[in-house]
N, C-alpha and C positions, 0 to 999 in steps of 0.2 A: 758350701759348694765351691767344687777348684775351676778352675777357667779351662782346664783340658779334661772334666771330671769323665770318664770312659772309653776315653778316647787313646790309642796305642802309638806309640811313635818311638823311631828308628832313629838316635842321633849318633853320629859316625866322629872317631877323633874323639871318645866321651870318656878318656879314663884320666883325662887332667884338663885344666887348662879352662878356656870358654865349652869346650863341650859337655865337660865336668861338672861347670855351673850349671849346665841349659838341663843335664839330666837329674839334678837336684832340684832343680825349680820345677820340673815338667811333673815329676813325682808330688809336690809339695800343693802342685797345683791339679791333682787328681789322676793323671795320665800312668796309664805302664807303659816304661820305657825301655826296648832293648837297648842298652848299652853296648857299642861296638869300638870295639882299637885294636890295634897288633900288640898292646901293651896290656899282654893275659893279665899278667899277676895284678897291677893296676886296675884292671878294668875289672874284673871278678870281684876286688876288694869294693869297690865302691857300689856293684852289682849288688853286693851282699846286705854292705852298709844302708843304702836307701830299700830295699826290696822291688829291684827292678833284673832285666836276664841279661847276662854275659854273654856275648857271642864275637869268633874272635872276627875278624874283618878287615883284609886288606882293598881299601878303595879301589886300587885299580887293577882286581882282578874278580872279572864278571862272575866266574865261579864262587867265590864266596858271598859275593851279593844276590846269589839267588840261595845259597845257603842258610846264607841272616834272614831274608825275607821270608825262607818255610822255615826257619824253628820262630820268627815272631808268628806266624801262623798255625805254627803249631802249638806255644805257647797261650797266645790270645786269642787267635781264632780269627783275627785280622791285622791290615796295619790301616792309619788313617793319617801318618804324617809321618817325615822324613826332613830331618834338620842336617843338610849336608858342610860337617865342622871339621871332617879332619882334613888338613892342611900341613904344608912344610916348606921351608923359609932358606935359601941360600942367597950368601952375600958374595956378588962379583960383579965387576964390569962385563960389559958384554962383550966385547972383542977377548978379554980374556975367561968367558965361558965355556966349559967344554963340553960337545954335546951331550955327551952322557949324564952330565950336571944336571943341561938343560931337560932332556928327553926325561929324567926322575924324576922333578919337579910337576911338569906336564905332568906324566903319570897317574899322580897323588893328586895334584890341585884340579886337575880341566878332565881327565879321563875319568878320576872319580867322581866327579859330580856327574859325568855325563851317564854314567854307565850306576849314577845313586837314583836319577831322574826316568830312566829306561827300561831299572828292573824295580822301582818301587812303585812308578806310577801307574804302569796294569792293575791295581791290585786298589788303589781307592776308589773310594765310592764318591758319590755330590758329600762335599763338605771336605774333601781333603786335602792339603799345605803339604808345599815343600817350600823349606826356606834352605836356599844357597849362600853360603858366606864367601863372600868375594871380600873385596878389600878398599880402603883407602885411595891402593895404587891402581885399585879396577877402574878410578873414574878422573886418574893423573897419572902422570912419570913420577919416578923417585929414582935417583941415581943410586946404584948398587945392588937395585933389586930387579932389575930387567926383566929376568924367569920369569920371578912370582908376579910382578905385577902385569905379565902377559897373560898369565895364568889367568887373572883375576879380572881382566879386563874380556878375556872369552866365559868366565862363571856367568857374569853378567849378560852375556850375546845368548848363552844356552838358558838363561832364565826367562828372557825377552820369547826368544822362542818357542821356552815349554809353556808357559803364561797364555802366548795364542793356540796353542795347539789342544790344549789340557781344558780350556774355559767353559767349554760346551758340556765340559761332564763333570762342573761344576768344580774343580778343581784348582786353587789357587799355588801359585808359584811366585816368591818374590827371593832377593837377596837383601844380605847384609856387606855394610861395606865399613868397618870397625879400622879406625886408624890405630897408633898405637895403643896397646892392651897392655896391659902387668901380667903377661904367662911365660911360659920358658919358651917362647920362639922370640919375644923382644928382650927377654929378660933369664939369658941362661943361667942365669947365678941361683934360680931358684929351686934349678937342679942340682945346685952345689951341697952336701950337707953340712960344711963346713960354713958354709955363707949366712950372713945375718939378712932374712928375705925383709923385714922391716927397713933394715939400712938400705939394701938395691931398689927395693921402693921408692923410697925418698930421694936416691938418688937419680932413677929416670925422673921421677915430679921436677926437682931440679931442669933437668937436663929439657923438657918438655914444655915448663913455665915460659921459656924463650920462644917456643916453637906455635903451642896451642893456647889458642883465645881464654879457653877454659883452665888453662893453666897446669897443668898436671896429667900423668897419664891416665888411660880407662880402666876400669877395673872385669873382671871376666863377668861378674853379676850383671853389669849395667849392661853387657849383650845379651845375656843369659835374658834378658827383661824385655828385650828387643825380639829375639826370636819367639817367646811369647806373646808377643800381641802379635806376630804376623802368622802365630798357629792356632788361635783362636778367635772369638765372634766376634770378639773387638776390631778386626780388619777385613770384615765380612765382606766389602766392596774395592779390596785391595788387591792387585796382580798383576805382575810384572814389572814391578819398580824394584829401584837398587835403594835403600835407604842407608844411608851415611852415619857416622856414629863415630865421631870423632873430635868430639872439643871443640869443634869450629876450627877446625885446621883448613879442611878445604874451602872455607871461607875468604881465603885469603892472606894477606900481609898486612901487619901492622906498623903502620911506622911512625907509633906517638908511644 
C-alpha cells in the first residue's frame, strides 16, 4: 500500500530537478501524476519512463492551467493534489535589477502559484493538498536574490491565505521552504554535459560545510520526501504552515 495509493496530483516544474523527484516518489508511492514543464522533450521522457501524463504548462499563463487541469480530468477523472514546484532563480542586486528581470521572475514564482492555487483548487474535494514551495529566502534576506526571495516571501502570504479560505472544504494548503538543493538552479553545472555532476556536488558540500549546521547541501529527494507527508494522511491536521528544510541554516550562526 503507497501513502498517495489513488489519489491524482498535478506537480508543475516536474521534468528535472525537486519536481522530478516529487513525480517519482508520488508514482512509487501509488499516486497518478500529471507531469507538467515547458521542458516538452524532458518532461514527456520521464512521463514515459514512470507511467505518469505529460502535459505541457507554462505557470503563469492561466490558459494553460485550465488546460493541465482538463486533460488530468480527462485523463483520471479527477485531481486531489497540486505540488506547486516550478520556479526560477536570477542573481542581482536590487538597484541594479531591471524590471523586466524582476516582472519574469514574479511571473513564474508568485503568479504561478497563485493562478496553480485558483484554477486547481475548485476542483478538490475534503481531503485535498496543495503544497507551495517557497524558499529559504521566503522566511529571510539573502543578498543577490532580492526577485526570488520577494517572490517567496508572497508563496508563503498566498499559502497562509488559501489554508484559511480552503479549510472549511477540508482542504489543506501548506509550503515548503528548501534552502540550498543540488538541482540546476543552485548547481548550473549539472546542465553542463561536459561537467563531472559528482565533482560540483562535492564541491557545493564544500562550499555549504561553512555555511549549514548539517554540513553539506540538500539533495532534490530529501524535498521530494517532504512534499509527501504534507500530501498525505500523515499531515492530516496540517495547514498553512511554511516548513523549512534546510540543514539548519536558518537556525543561525555558528561561532565555535
Amino acid at each position: 500500500m503507497g501513502k498517495l495509493d489513488g489519489r491524482v496530483v498535478i506537480v508543475t516544474g516536474a521534468a528535472r530537478g525537486q519536481g522530478e523527484q516529487e513525480a517519482r516518489l508520488f508514482r512509487e508511492e501509488g499516486a497518478e501524476v500529471v507531469v507538467t514543464d515547458v521542458l516538452d522533450d524532458a518532461g514527456e521522457a520521464l512521463a514515459k519512463e514512470i507511467g505518469a501524463r505529460y502535459v505541457h504548462l507554462d505557470v503563469g499563463r492561466e490558459d494553460d492551467w485550465r488546460a493541465a487541469v482538463a486533460a488530468a480530468k480527462e485523463a483520471y477523472g479527477r485531481v486531489d493534489g497540486l505540488v506547486n514546484n516550478a520556479g526560477i532563480l536570477r542573481f542581482n542586486a536590487l538597484v541594479d535589477t531591471p524590471l523586466d528581470e524582476f516582472m519574469q521572475v514574479v511571473q513564474v514564482n508568485q503568479v504561478g502559484c497563485f493562478l496553480g492555487v485558483k484554477t486547481v483548487a475548485p476542483h478538490l474535494e475534503t481531503g485535498g493538498t496543495i503544497v507551495n514551495t517557497a524558499s529559504y529566502t521566503g522566511m529571510t534576506g539573502m543578498a543577490a536574490v532580492g526577485t526570488y526571495a520577494a517572490t517567496k516571501h508572497a508563496v508563503i502570504g498566498l499559502t497562509r491565505v488559501a489554508a484559511l479560505e480552503l479549510a472549511h472544504r477540508g482542504i489543506r494548503v501548506n509550503a515548503m521552504c528548501p534552502g540550498a538543493i543540488d538541482t540546476a538552479m543552485s548547481n548550473p553545472a549539472l546542465l553542463d554535459p561536459d561537467a563531472d555532476p559528482v565533482q560540483t556536488s562535492q564541491a557545493l558540500d564544500e562550499l555549504y560545510r561553512r555555511l549549514v549546521p548539517l554540513g553539506r547541501i540538500g539533495r532534490p529527494e530529501e524535498v521530494a520526501r517532504l512534499a509527501l507527508f504534507l500530501s498525505c494522511e500523515d499531515s492530516s491536521y496540517i495547514t498553512g504552515q511554511p516548513f523549512v528544510i534546510d540543514g539548519g541554516w536558518l537556525a543561525g550562526v555558528s561561532v565555535i
